[in-house]
C-alpha positions as CSV (number, residue, x, y, z in Angstrom):
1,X,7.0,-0.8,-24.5
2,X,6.0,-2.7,-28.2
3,X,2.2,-3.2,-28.6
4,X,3.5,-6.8,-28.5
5,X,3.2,-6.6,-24.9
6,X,-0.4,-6.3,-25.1
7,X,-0.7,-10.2,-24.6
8,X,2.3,-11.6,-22.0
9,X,2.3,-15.3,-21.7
10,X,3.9,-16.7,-18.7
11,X,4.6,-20.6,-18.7
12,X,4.1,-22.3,-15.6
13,X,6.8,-24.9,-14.7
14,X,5.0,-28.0,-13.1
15,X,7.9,-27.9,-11.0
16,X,6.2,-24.3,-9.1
17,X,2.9,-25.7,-8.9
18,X,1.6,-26.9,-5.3
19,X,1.1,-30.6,-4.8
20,X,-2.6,-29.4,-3.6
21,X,-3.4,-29.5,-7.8
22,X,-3.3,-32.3,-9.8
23,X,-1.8,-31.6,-13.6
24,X,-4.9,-31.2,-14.6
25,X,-5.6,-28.1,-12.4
26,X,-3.0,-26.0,-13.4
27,X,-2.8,-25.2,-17.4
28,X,0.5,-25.4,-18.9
29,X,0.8,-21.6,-19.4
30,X,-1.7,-18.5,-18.4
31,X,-2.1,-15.7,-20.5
32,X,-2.3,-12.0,-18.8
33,X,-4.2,-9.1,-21.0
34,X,-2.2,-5.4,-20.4
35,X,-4.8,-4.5,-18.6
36,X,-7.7,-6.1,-16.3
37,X,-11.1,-4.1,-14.6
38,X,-13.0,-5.5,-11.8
39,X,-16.0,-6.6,-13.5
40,X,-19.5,-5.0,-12.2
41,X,-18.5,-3.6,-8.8
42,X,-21.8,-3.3,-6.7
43,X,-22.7,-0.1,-4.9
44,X,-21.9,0.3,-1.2
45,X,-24.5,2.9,-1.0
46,X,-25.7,6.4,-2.7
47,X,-25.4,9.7,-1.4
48,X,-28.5,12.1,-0.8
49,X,-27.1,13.8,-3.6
50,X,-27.2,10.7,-5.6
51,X,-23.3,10.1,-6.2
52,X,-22.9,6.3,-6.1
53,X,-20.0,4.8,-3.6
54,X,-18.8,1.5,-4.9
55,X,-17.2,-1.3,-3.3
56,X,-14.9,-0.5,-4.8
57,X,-11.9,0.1,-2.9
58,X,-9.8,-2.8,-3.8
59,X,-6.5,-1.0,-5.1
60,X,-4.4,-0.2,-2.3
61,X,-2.7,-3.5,-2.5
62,X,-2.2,-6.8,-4.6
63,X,-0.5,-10.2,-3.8
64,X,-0.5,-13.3,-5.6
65,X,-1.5,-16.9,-5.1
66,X,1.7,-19.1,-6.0
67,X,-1.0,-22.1,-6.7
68,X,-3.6,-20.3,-8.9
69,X,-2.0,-17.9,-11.4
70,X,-5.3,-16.3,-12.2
71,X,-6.4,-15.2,-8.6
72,X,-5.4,-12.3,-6.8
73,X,-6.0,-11.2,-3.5
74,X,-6.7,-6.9,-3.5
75,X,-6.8,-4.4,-0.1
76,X,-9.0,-1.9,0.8
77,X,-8.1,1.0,2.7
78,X,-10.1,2.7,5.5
79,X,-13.4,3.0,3.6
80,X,-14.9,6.0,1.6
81,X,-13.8,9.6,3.1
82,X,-13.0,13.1,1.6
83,X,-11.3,15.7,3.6
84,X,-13.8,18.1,6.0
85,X,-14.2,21.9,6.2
86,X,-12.3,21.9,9.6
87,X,-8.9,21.3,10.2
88,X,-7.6,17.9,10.4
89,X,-10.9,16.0,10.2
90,X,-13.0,13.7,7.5
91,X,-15.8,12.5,6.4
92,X,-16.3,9.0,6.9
93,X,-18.9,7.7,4.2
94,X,-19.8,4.5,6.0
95,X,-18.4,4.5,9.8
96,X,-19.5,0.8,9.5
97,X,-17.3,0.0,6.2
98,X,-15.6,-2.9,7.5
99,X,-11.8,-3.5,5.7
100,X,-11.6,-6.2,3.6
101,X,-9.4,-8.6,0.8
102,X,-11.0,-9.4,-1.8
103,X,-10.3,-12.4,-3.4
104,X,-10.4,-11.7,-7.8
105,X,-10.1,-14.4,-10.2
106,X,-9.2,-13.1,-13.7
107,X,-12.0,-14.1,-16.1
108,X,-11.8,-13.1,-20.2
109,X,-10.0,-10.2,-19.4
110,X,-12.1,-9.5,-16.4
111,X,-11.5,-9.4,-12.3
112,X,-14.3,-11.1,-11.2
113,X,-14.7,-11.4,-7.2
114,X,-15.1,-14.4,-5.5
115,X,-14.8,-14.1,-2.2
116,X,-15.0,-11.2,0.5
117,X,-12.2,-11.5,3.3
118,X,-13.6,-8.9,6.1
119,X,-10.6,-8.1,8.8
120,X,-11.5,-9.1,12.3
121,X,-10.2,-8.7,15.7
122,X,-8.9,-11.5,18.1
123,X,-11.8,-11.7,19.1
124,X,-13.3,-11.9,15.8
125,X,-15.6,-8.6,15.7
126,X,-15.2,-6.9,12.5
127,X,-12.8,-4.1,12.1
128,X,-13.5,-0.5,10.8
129,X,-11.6,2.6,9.5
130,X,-12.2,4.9,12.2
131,X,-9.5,6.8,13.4
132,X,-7.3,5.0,16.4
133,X,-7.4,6.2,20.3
134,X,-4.8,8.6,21.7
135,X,-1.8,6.3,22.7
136,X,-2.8,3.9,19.8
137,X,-1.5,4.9,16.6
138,X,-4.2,8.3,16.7
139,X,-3.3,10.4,13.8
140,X,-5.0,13.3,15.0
141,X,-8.0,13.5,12.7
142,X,-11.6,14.3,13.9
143,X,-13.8,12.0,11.6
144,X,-17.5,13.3,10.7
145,X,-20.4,10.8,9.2
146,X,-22.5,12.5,6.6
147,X,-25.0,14.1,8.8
148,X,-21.9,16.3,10.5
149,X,-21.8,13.9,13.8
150,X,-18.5,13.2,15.5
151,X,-17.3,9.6,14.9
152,X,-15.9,9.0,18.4
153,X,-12.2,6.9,17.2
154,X,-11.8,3.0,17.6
155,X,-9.0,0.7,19.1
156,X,-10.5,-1.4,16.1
157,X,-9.6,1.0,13.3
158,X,-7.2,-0.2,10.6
159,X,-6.0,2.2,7.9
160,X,-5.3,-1.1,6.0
161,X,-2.4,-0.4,2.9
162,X,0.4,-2.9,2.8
163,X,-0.5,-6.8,2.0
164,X,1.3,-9.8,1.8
165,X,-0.2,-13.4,1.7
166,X,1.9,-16.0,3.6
167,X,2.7,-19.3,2.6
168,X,0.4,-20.9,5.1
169,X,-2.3,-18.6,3.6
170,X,-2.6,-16.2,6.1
171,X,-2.0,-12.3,5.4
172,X,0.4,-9.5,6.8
173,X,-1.4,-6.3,6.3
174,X,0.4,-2.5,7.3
175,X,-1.2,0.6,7.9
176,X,-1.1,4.1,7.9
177,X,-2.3,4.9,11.5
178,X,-0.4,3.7,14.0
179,X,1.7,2.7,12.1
180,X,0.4,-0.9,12.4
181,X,1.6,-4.2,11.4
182,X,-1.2,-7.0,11.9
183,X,-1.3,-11.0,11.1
184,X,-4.7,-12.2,10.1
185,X,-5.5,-16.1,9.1
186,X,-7.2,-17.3,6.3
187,X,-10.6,-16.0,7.5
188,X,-9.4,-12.6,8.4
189,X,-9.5,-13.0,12.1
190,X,-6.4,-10.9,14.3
191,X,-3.6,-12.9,14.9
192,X,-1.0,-10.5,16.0
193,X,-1.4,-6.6,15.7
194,X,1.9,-5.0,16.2
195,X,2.8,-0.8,16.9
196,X,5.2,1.1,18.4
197,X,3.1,1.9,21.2
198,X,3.1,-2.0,22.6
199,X,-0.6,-1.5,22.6
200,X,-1.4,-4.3,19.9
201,X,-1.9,-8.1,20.7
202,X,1.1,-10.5,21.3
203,X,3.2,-7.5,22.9
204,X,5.6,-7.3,20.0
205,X,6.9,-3.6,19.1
206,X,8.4,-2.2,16.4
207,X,10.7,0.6,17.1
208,X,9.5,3.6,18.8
209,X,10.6,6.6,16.2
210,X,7.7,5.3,13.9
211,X,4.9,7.0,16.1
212,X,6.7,9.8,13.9
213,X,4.7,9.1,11.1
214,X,3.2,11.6,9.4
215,X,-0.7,11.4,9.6
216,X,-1.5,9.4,6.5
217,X,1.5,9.0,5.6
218,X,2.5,5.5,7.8
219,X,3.3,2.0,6.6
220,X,2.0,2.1,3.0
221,X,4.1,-0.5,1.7
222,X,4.7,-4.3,2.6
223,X,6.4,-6.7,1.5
224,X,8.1,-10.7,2.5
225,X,10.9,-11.7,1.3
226,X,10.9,-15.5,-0.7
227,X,11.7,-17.3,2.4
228,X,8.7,-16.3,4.1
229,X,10.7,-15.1,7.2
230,X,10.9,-11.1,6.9
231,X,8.6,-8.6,6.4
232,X,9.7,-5.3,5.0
233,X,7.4,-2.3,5.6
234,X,8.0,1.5,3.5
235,X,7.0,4.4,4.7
236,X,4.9,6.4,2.5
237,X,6.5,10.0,3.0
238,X,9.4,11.3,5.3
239,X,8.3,10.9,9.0
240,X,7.7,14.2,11.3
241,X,10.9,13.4,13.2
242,X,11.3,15.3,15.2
243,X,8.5,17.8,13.5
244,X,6.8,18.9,10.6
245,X,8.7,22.3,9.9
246,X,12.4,20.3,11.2
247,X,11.7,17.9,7.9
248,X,9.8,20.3,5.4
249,X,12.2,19.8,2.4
250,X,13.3,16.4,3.2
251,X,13.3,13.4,1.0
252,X,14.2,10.8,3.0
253,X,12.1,7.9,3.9
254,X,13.0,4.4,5.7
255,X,12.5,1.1,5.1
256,X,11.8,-1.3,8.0
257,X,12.6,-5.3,8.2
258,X,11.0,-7.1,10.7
259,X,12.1,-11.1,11.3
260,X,8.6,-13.0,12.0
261,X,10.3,-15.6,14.4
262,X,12.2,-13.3,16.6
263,X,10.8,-9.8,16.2
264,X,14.1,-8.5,15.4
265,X,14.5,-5.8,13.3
266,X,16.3,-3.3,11.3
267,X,16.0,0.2,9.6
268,X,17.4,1.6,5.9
269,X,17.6,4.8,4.4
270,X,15.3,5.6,0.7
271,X,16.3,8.5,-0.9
272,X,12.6,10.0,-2.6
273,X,12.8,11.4,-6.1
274,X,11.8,14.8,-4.8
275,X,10.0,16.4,-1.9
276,X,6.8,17.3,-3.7
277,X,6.2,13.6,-4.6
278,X,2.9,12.0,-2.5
279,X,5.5,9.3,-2.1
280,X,6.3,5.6,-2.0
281,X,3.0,3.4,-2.3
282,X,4.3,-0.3,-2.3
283,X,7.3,-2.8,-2.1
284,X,7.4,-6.1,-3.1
285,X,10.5,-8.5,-3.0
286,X,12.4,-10.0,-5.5
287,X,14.6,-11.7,-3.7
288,X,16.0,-11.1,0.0
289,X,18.1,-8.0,-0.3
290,X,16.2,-6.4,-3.7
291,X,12.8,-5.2,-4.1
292,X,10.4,-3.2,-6.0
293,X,9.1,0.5,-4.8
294,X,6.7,2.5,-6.9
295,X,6.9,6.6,-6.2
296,X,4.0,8.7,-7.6
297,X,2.6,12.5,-7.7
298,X,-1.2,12.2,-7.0
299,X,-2.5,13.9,-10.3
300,X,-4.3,12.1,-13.4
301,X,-2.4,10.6,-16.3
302,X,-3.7,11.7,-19.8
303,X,-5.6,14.8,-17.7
304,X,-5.8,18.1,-20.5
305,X,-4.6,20.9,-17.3
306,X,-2.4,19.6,-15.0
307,X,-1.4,15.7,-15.7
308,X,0.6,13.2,-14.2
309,X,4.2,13.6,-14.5
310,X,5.6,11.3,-12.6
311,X,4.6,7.4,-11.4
312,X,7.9,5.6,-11.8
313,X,8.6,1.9,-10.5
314,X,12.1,1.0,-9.1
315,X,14.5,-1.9,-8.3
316,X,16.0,-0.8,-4.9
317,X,18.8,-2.9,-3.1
318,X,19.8,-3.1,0.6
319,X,22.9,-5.4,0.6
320,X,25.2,-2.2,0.8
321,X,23.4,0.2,2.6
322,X,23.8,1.5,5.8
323,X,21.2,0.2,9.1
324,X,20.2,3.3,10.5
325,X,18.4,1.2,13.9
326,X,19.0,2.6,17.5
327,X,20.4,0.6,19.8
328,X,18.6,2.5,22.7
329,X,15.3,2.8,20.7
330,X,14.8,6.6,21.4
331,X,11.9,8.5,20.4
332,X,13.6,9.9,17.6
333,X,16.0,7.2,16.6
334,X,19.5,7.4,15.8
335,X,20.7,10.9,16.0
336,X,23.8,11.6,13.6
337,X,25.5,15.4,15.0
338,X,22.6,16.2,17.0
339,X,19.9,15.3,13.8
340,X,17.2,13.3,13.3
341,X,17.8,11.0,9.6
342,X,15.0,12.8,8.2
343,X,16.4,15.9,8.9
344,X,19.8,15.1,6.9
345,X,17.5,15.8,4.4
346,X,19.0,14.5,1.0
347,X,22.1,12.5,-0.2
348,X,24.1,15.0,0.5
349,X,23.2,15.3,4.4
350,X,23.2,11.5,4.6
351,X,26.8,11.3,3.1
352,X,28.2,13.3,5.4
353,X,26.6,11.3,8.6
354,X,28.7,7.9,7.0
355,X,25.0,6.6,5.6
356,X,24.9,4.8,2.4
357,X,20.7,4.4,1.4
358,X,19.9,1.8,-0.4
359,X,20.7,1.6,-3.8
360,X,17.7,2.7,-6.7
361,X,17.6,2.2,-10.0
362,X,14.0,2.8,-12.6
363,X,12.8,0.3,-14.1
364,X,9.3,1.6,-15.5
365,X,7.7,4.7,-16.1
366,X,4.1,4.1,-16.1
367,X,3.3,7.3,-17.9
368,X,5.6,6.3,-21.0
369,X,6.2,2.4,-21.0
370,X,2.9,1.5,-20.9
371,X,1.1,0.7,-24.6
372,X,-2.1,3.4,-23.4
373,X,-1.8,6.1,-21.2
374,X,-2.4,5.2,-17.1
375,X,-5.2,7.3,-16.5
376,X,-5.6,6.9,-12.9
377,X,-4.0,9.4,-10.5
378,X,-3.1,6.9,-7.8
379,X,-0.7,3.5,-8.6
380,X,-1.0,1.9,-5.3
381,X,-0.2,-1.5,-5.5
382,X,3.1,-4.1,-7.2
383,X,2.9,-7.8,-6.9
384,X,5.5,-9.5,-9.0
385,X,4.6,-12.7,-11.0
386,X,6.9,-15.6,-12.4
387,X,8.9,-14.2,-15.6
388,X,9.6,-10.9,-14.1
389,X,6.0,-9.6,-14.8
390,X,4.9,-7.1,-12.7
391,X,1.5,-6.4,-11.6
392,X,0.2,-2.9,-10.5
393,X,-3.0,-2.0,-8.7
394,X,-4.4,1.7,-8.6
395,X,-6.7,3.0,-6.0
396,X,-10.5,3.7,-7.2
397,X,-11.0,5.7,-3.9
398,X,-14.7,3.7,-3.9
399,X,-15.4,5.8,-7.1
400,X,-15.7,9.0,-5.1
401,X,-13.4,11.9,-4.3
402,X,-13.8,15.6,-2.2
403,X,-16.7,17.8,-3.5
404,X,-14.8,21.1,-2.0
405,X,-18.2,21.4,0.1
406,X,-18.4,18.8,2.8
407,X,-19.5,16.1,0.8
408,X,-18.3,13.6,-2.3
409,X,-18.4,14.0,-5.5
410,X,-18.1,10.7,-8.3
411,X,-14.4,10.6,-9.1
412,X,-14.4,10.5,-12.8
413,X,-10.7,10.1,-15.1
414,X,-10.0,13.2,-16.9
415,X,-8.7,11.0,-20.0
416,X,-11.7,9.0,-20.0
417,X,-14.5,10.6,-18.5
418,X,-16.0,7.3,-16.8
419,X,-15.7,6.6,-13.3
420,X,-12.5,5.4,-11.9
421,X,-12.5,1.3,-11.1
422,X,-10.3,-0.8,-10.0
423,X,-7.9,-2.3,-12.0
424,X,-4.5,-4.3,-12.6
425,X,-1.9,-3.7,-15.1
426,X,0.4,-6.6,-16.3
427,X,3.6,-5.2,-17.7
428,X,6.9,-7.7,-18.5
429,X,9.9,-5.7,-16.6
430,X,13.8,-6.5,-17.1
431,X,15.5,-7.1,-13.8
């Protein structure tokens, strides 16, 4: 893209804006930088070792607000955690951290936060990020606090990764445990939480082959579509369906719709770049049948050994492709000759069961259209504003990352060598 780009100006129709703003509210037209850092993040806590956690954390998703073109509403995940010495388990930096929106207005150039939106059950006690019961999305990690202490799991953990903000001005949020779909209003209170398991509130399912998710891998994307009346969830990487070593080479992923009124739902087939990929991290809608995906690898952009090579954003289109659902909502889904659809493994495979994916086309590189180099390893995070400009969010990681000894280190940016913050990019896309 031109250096022209670094300034996009986006003209804002009266004719968009909410009756809830007089004239006078709203100026004529808003004017996005190329880039935008949360200003002055304050420090969750610090380690024995000194290494500062930040809050931080507000990169694994972005939405808009139709009626304010500067704010924007960004999701935390789980909390701060590095991988343990012992198979399958964590650290949990904070087994208190609490999952939260955070409401950013965009300031001279700056994100500057407003308003903290902690997740809350039905009943209105906070959430966490601890790991989810057998039976209730578990993902079969053992999660350690700092001191080596078992973290006993919680019905009230939320992998949060997935946002959308409703017209009403409530929030859809998905998640990479169970996988999870939960409504919260306004204030961040449970209104719904929904699973394959039938174990979340309301007793609305979605179907049963997504308990085949792979651990950290569930529901990272979600989007609604411009009538407010379906959500559509991505999953991150192919599911372990029917197991790990069945699907080890296989690229393909599914998409999920799900209709808010009736709970109905459907299922499509993504085709992945390739199998080494960390995989798909958002969706967002453009209109009701075409939406946005961005794929990733999880190394650094700009990094001297071992860069980024690939972060790529895509216009995907599900008109003409194939739904993959099962009538009799086995644990597996549909089987096609005896196969699971992640084990058709490729194009190829799903050709020869009759399945059309939905279409994909790229329509950014974020390694090579941007006008600087994405330093960041993880692009989490697409909200789409009026005049086609697309807005990404990356994921700080709470300004920490895996020491290799049971502990965090501060996650600095190979290109820049400062600590990674939270940021959003503004980039004018053709569709």
């Amino acid at each position: 893209m031109k250096k022209e780009l670094l300034t996009l100006i986006v003209a804002i129709s009266i004719g968009m804006v909410s009756c809830k703003k007089s004239h006078e509210d709203i100026p004529a037209e808003f004017s996005y930088p190329a880039v935008a850092e949360v200003s002055d993040p304050s420090v969750l806590f610090t380690t024995a070792a000194g290494v500062k956690v930040y809050n931080g954390g507000f990169g694994s998703a972005v939405a808009t607000d139709p009626n304010s073109p500067d704010v924007f509403y960004m999701l935390t995940d789980r909390g701060s955690n590095v991988a343990g010495q012992v198979a399958n388990s964590i650290i949990i930096g904070k087994p208190d951290f609490d999952p939260q929106i955070g409401k950013f207005r965009l300031k001279d150039g700056k994100l500057v936060l407003e308003q903290t939106i902690e997740l809350k059950n039905a009943s209105g006690n906070k959430l966490n990020g601890l790991p989810n019961p057998a039976g209730m999305g578990a993902s079969g990690e053992t999660a350690y606090d700092l001191n080596g202490q078992v973290i006993a799991p919680s019905a009230d953990g939320i992998d949060s990764e997935g946002l959308v903000r409703a017209a009403d001005g409530s929030f859809w949020i998905s998640d990479e445990y169970g996988p999870h779909i939960a409504h919260f209003d306004a204030s961040g209170k449970t209104i719904e939480r929904i699973n394959p398991f039938g174990t979340g509130t309301g007793g609305r399912t979605i179907p049963a082959v997504f308990a085949n998710r792979r651990a950290n891998r569930g529901m990272e994307g979600l989007a609604i579509t411009p009538d407010g009346k379906t959500l559509v969830g991505m999953m991150q990487s192919p599911m372990y369906n029917p197991s790990k070593a069945a699907v080890a080479n296989s690229v393909v992923l599914r998409i999920l719709t799900f209709d808010i009124a009736t709970g109905a739902t459907k299922q499509y087939a993504y085709l992945m770049d390739n199998a080494t990929l960390t995989g798909v991290s958002d969706i967002v809608a453009v209109n009701s049948t075409t939406f946005l995906t961005i794929e990733r690898d999880g190394l650094y952009g700009g990094a001297a050994n071992n860069p980024a090579t690939f972060k790529k954003v895509f216009k995907i289109d599900l008109s003409g492709a194939t739904d993959i659902s099962d009538s009799g909502n086995g644990a597996t889904g549909k089987l096609y000759g005896g196969k699971t659809v992640e084990e058709l493994n490729n194009a190829t495979g799903l050709s020869t069961a009759g399945i059309t994916p939905v279409s994909k086309t790229i329509v950014l590189d974020l390694l090579k259209d941007l006008p600087s180099i994405y330093p960041h390893d993880k692009a989490e995070g697409l909200a789409l504003l009026p005049g086609n400009i697309l807005v990404i969010s990356n994921d700080d990681d709470f300004g920490v990352v895996d020491n290799g000894a049971s502990g965090f280190a501060q996650k600095i940016l190979p290109l820049t060598n400062l600590v990674d913050r939270n940021r959003l990019y503004f980039v004018k896309i053709k569709l």
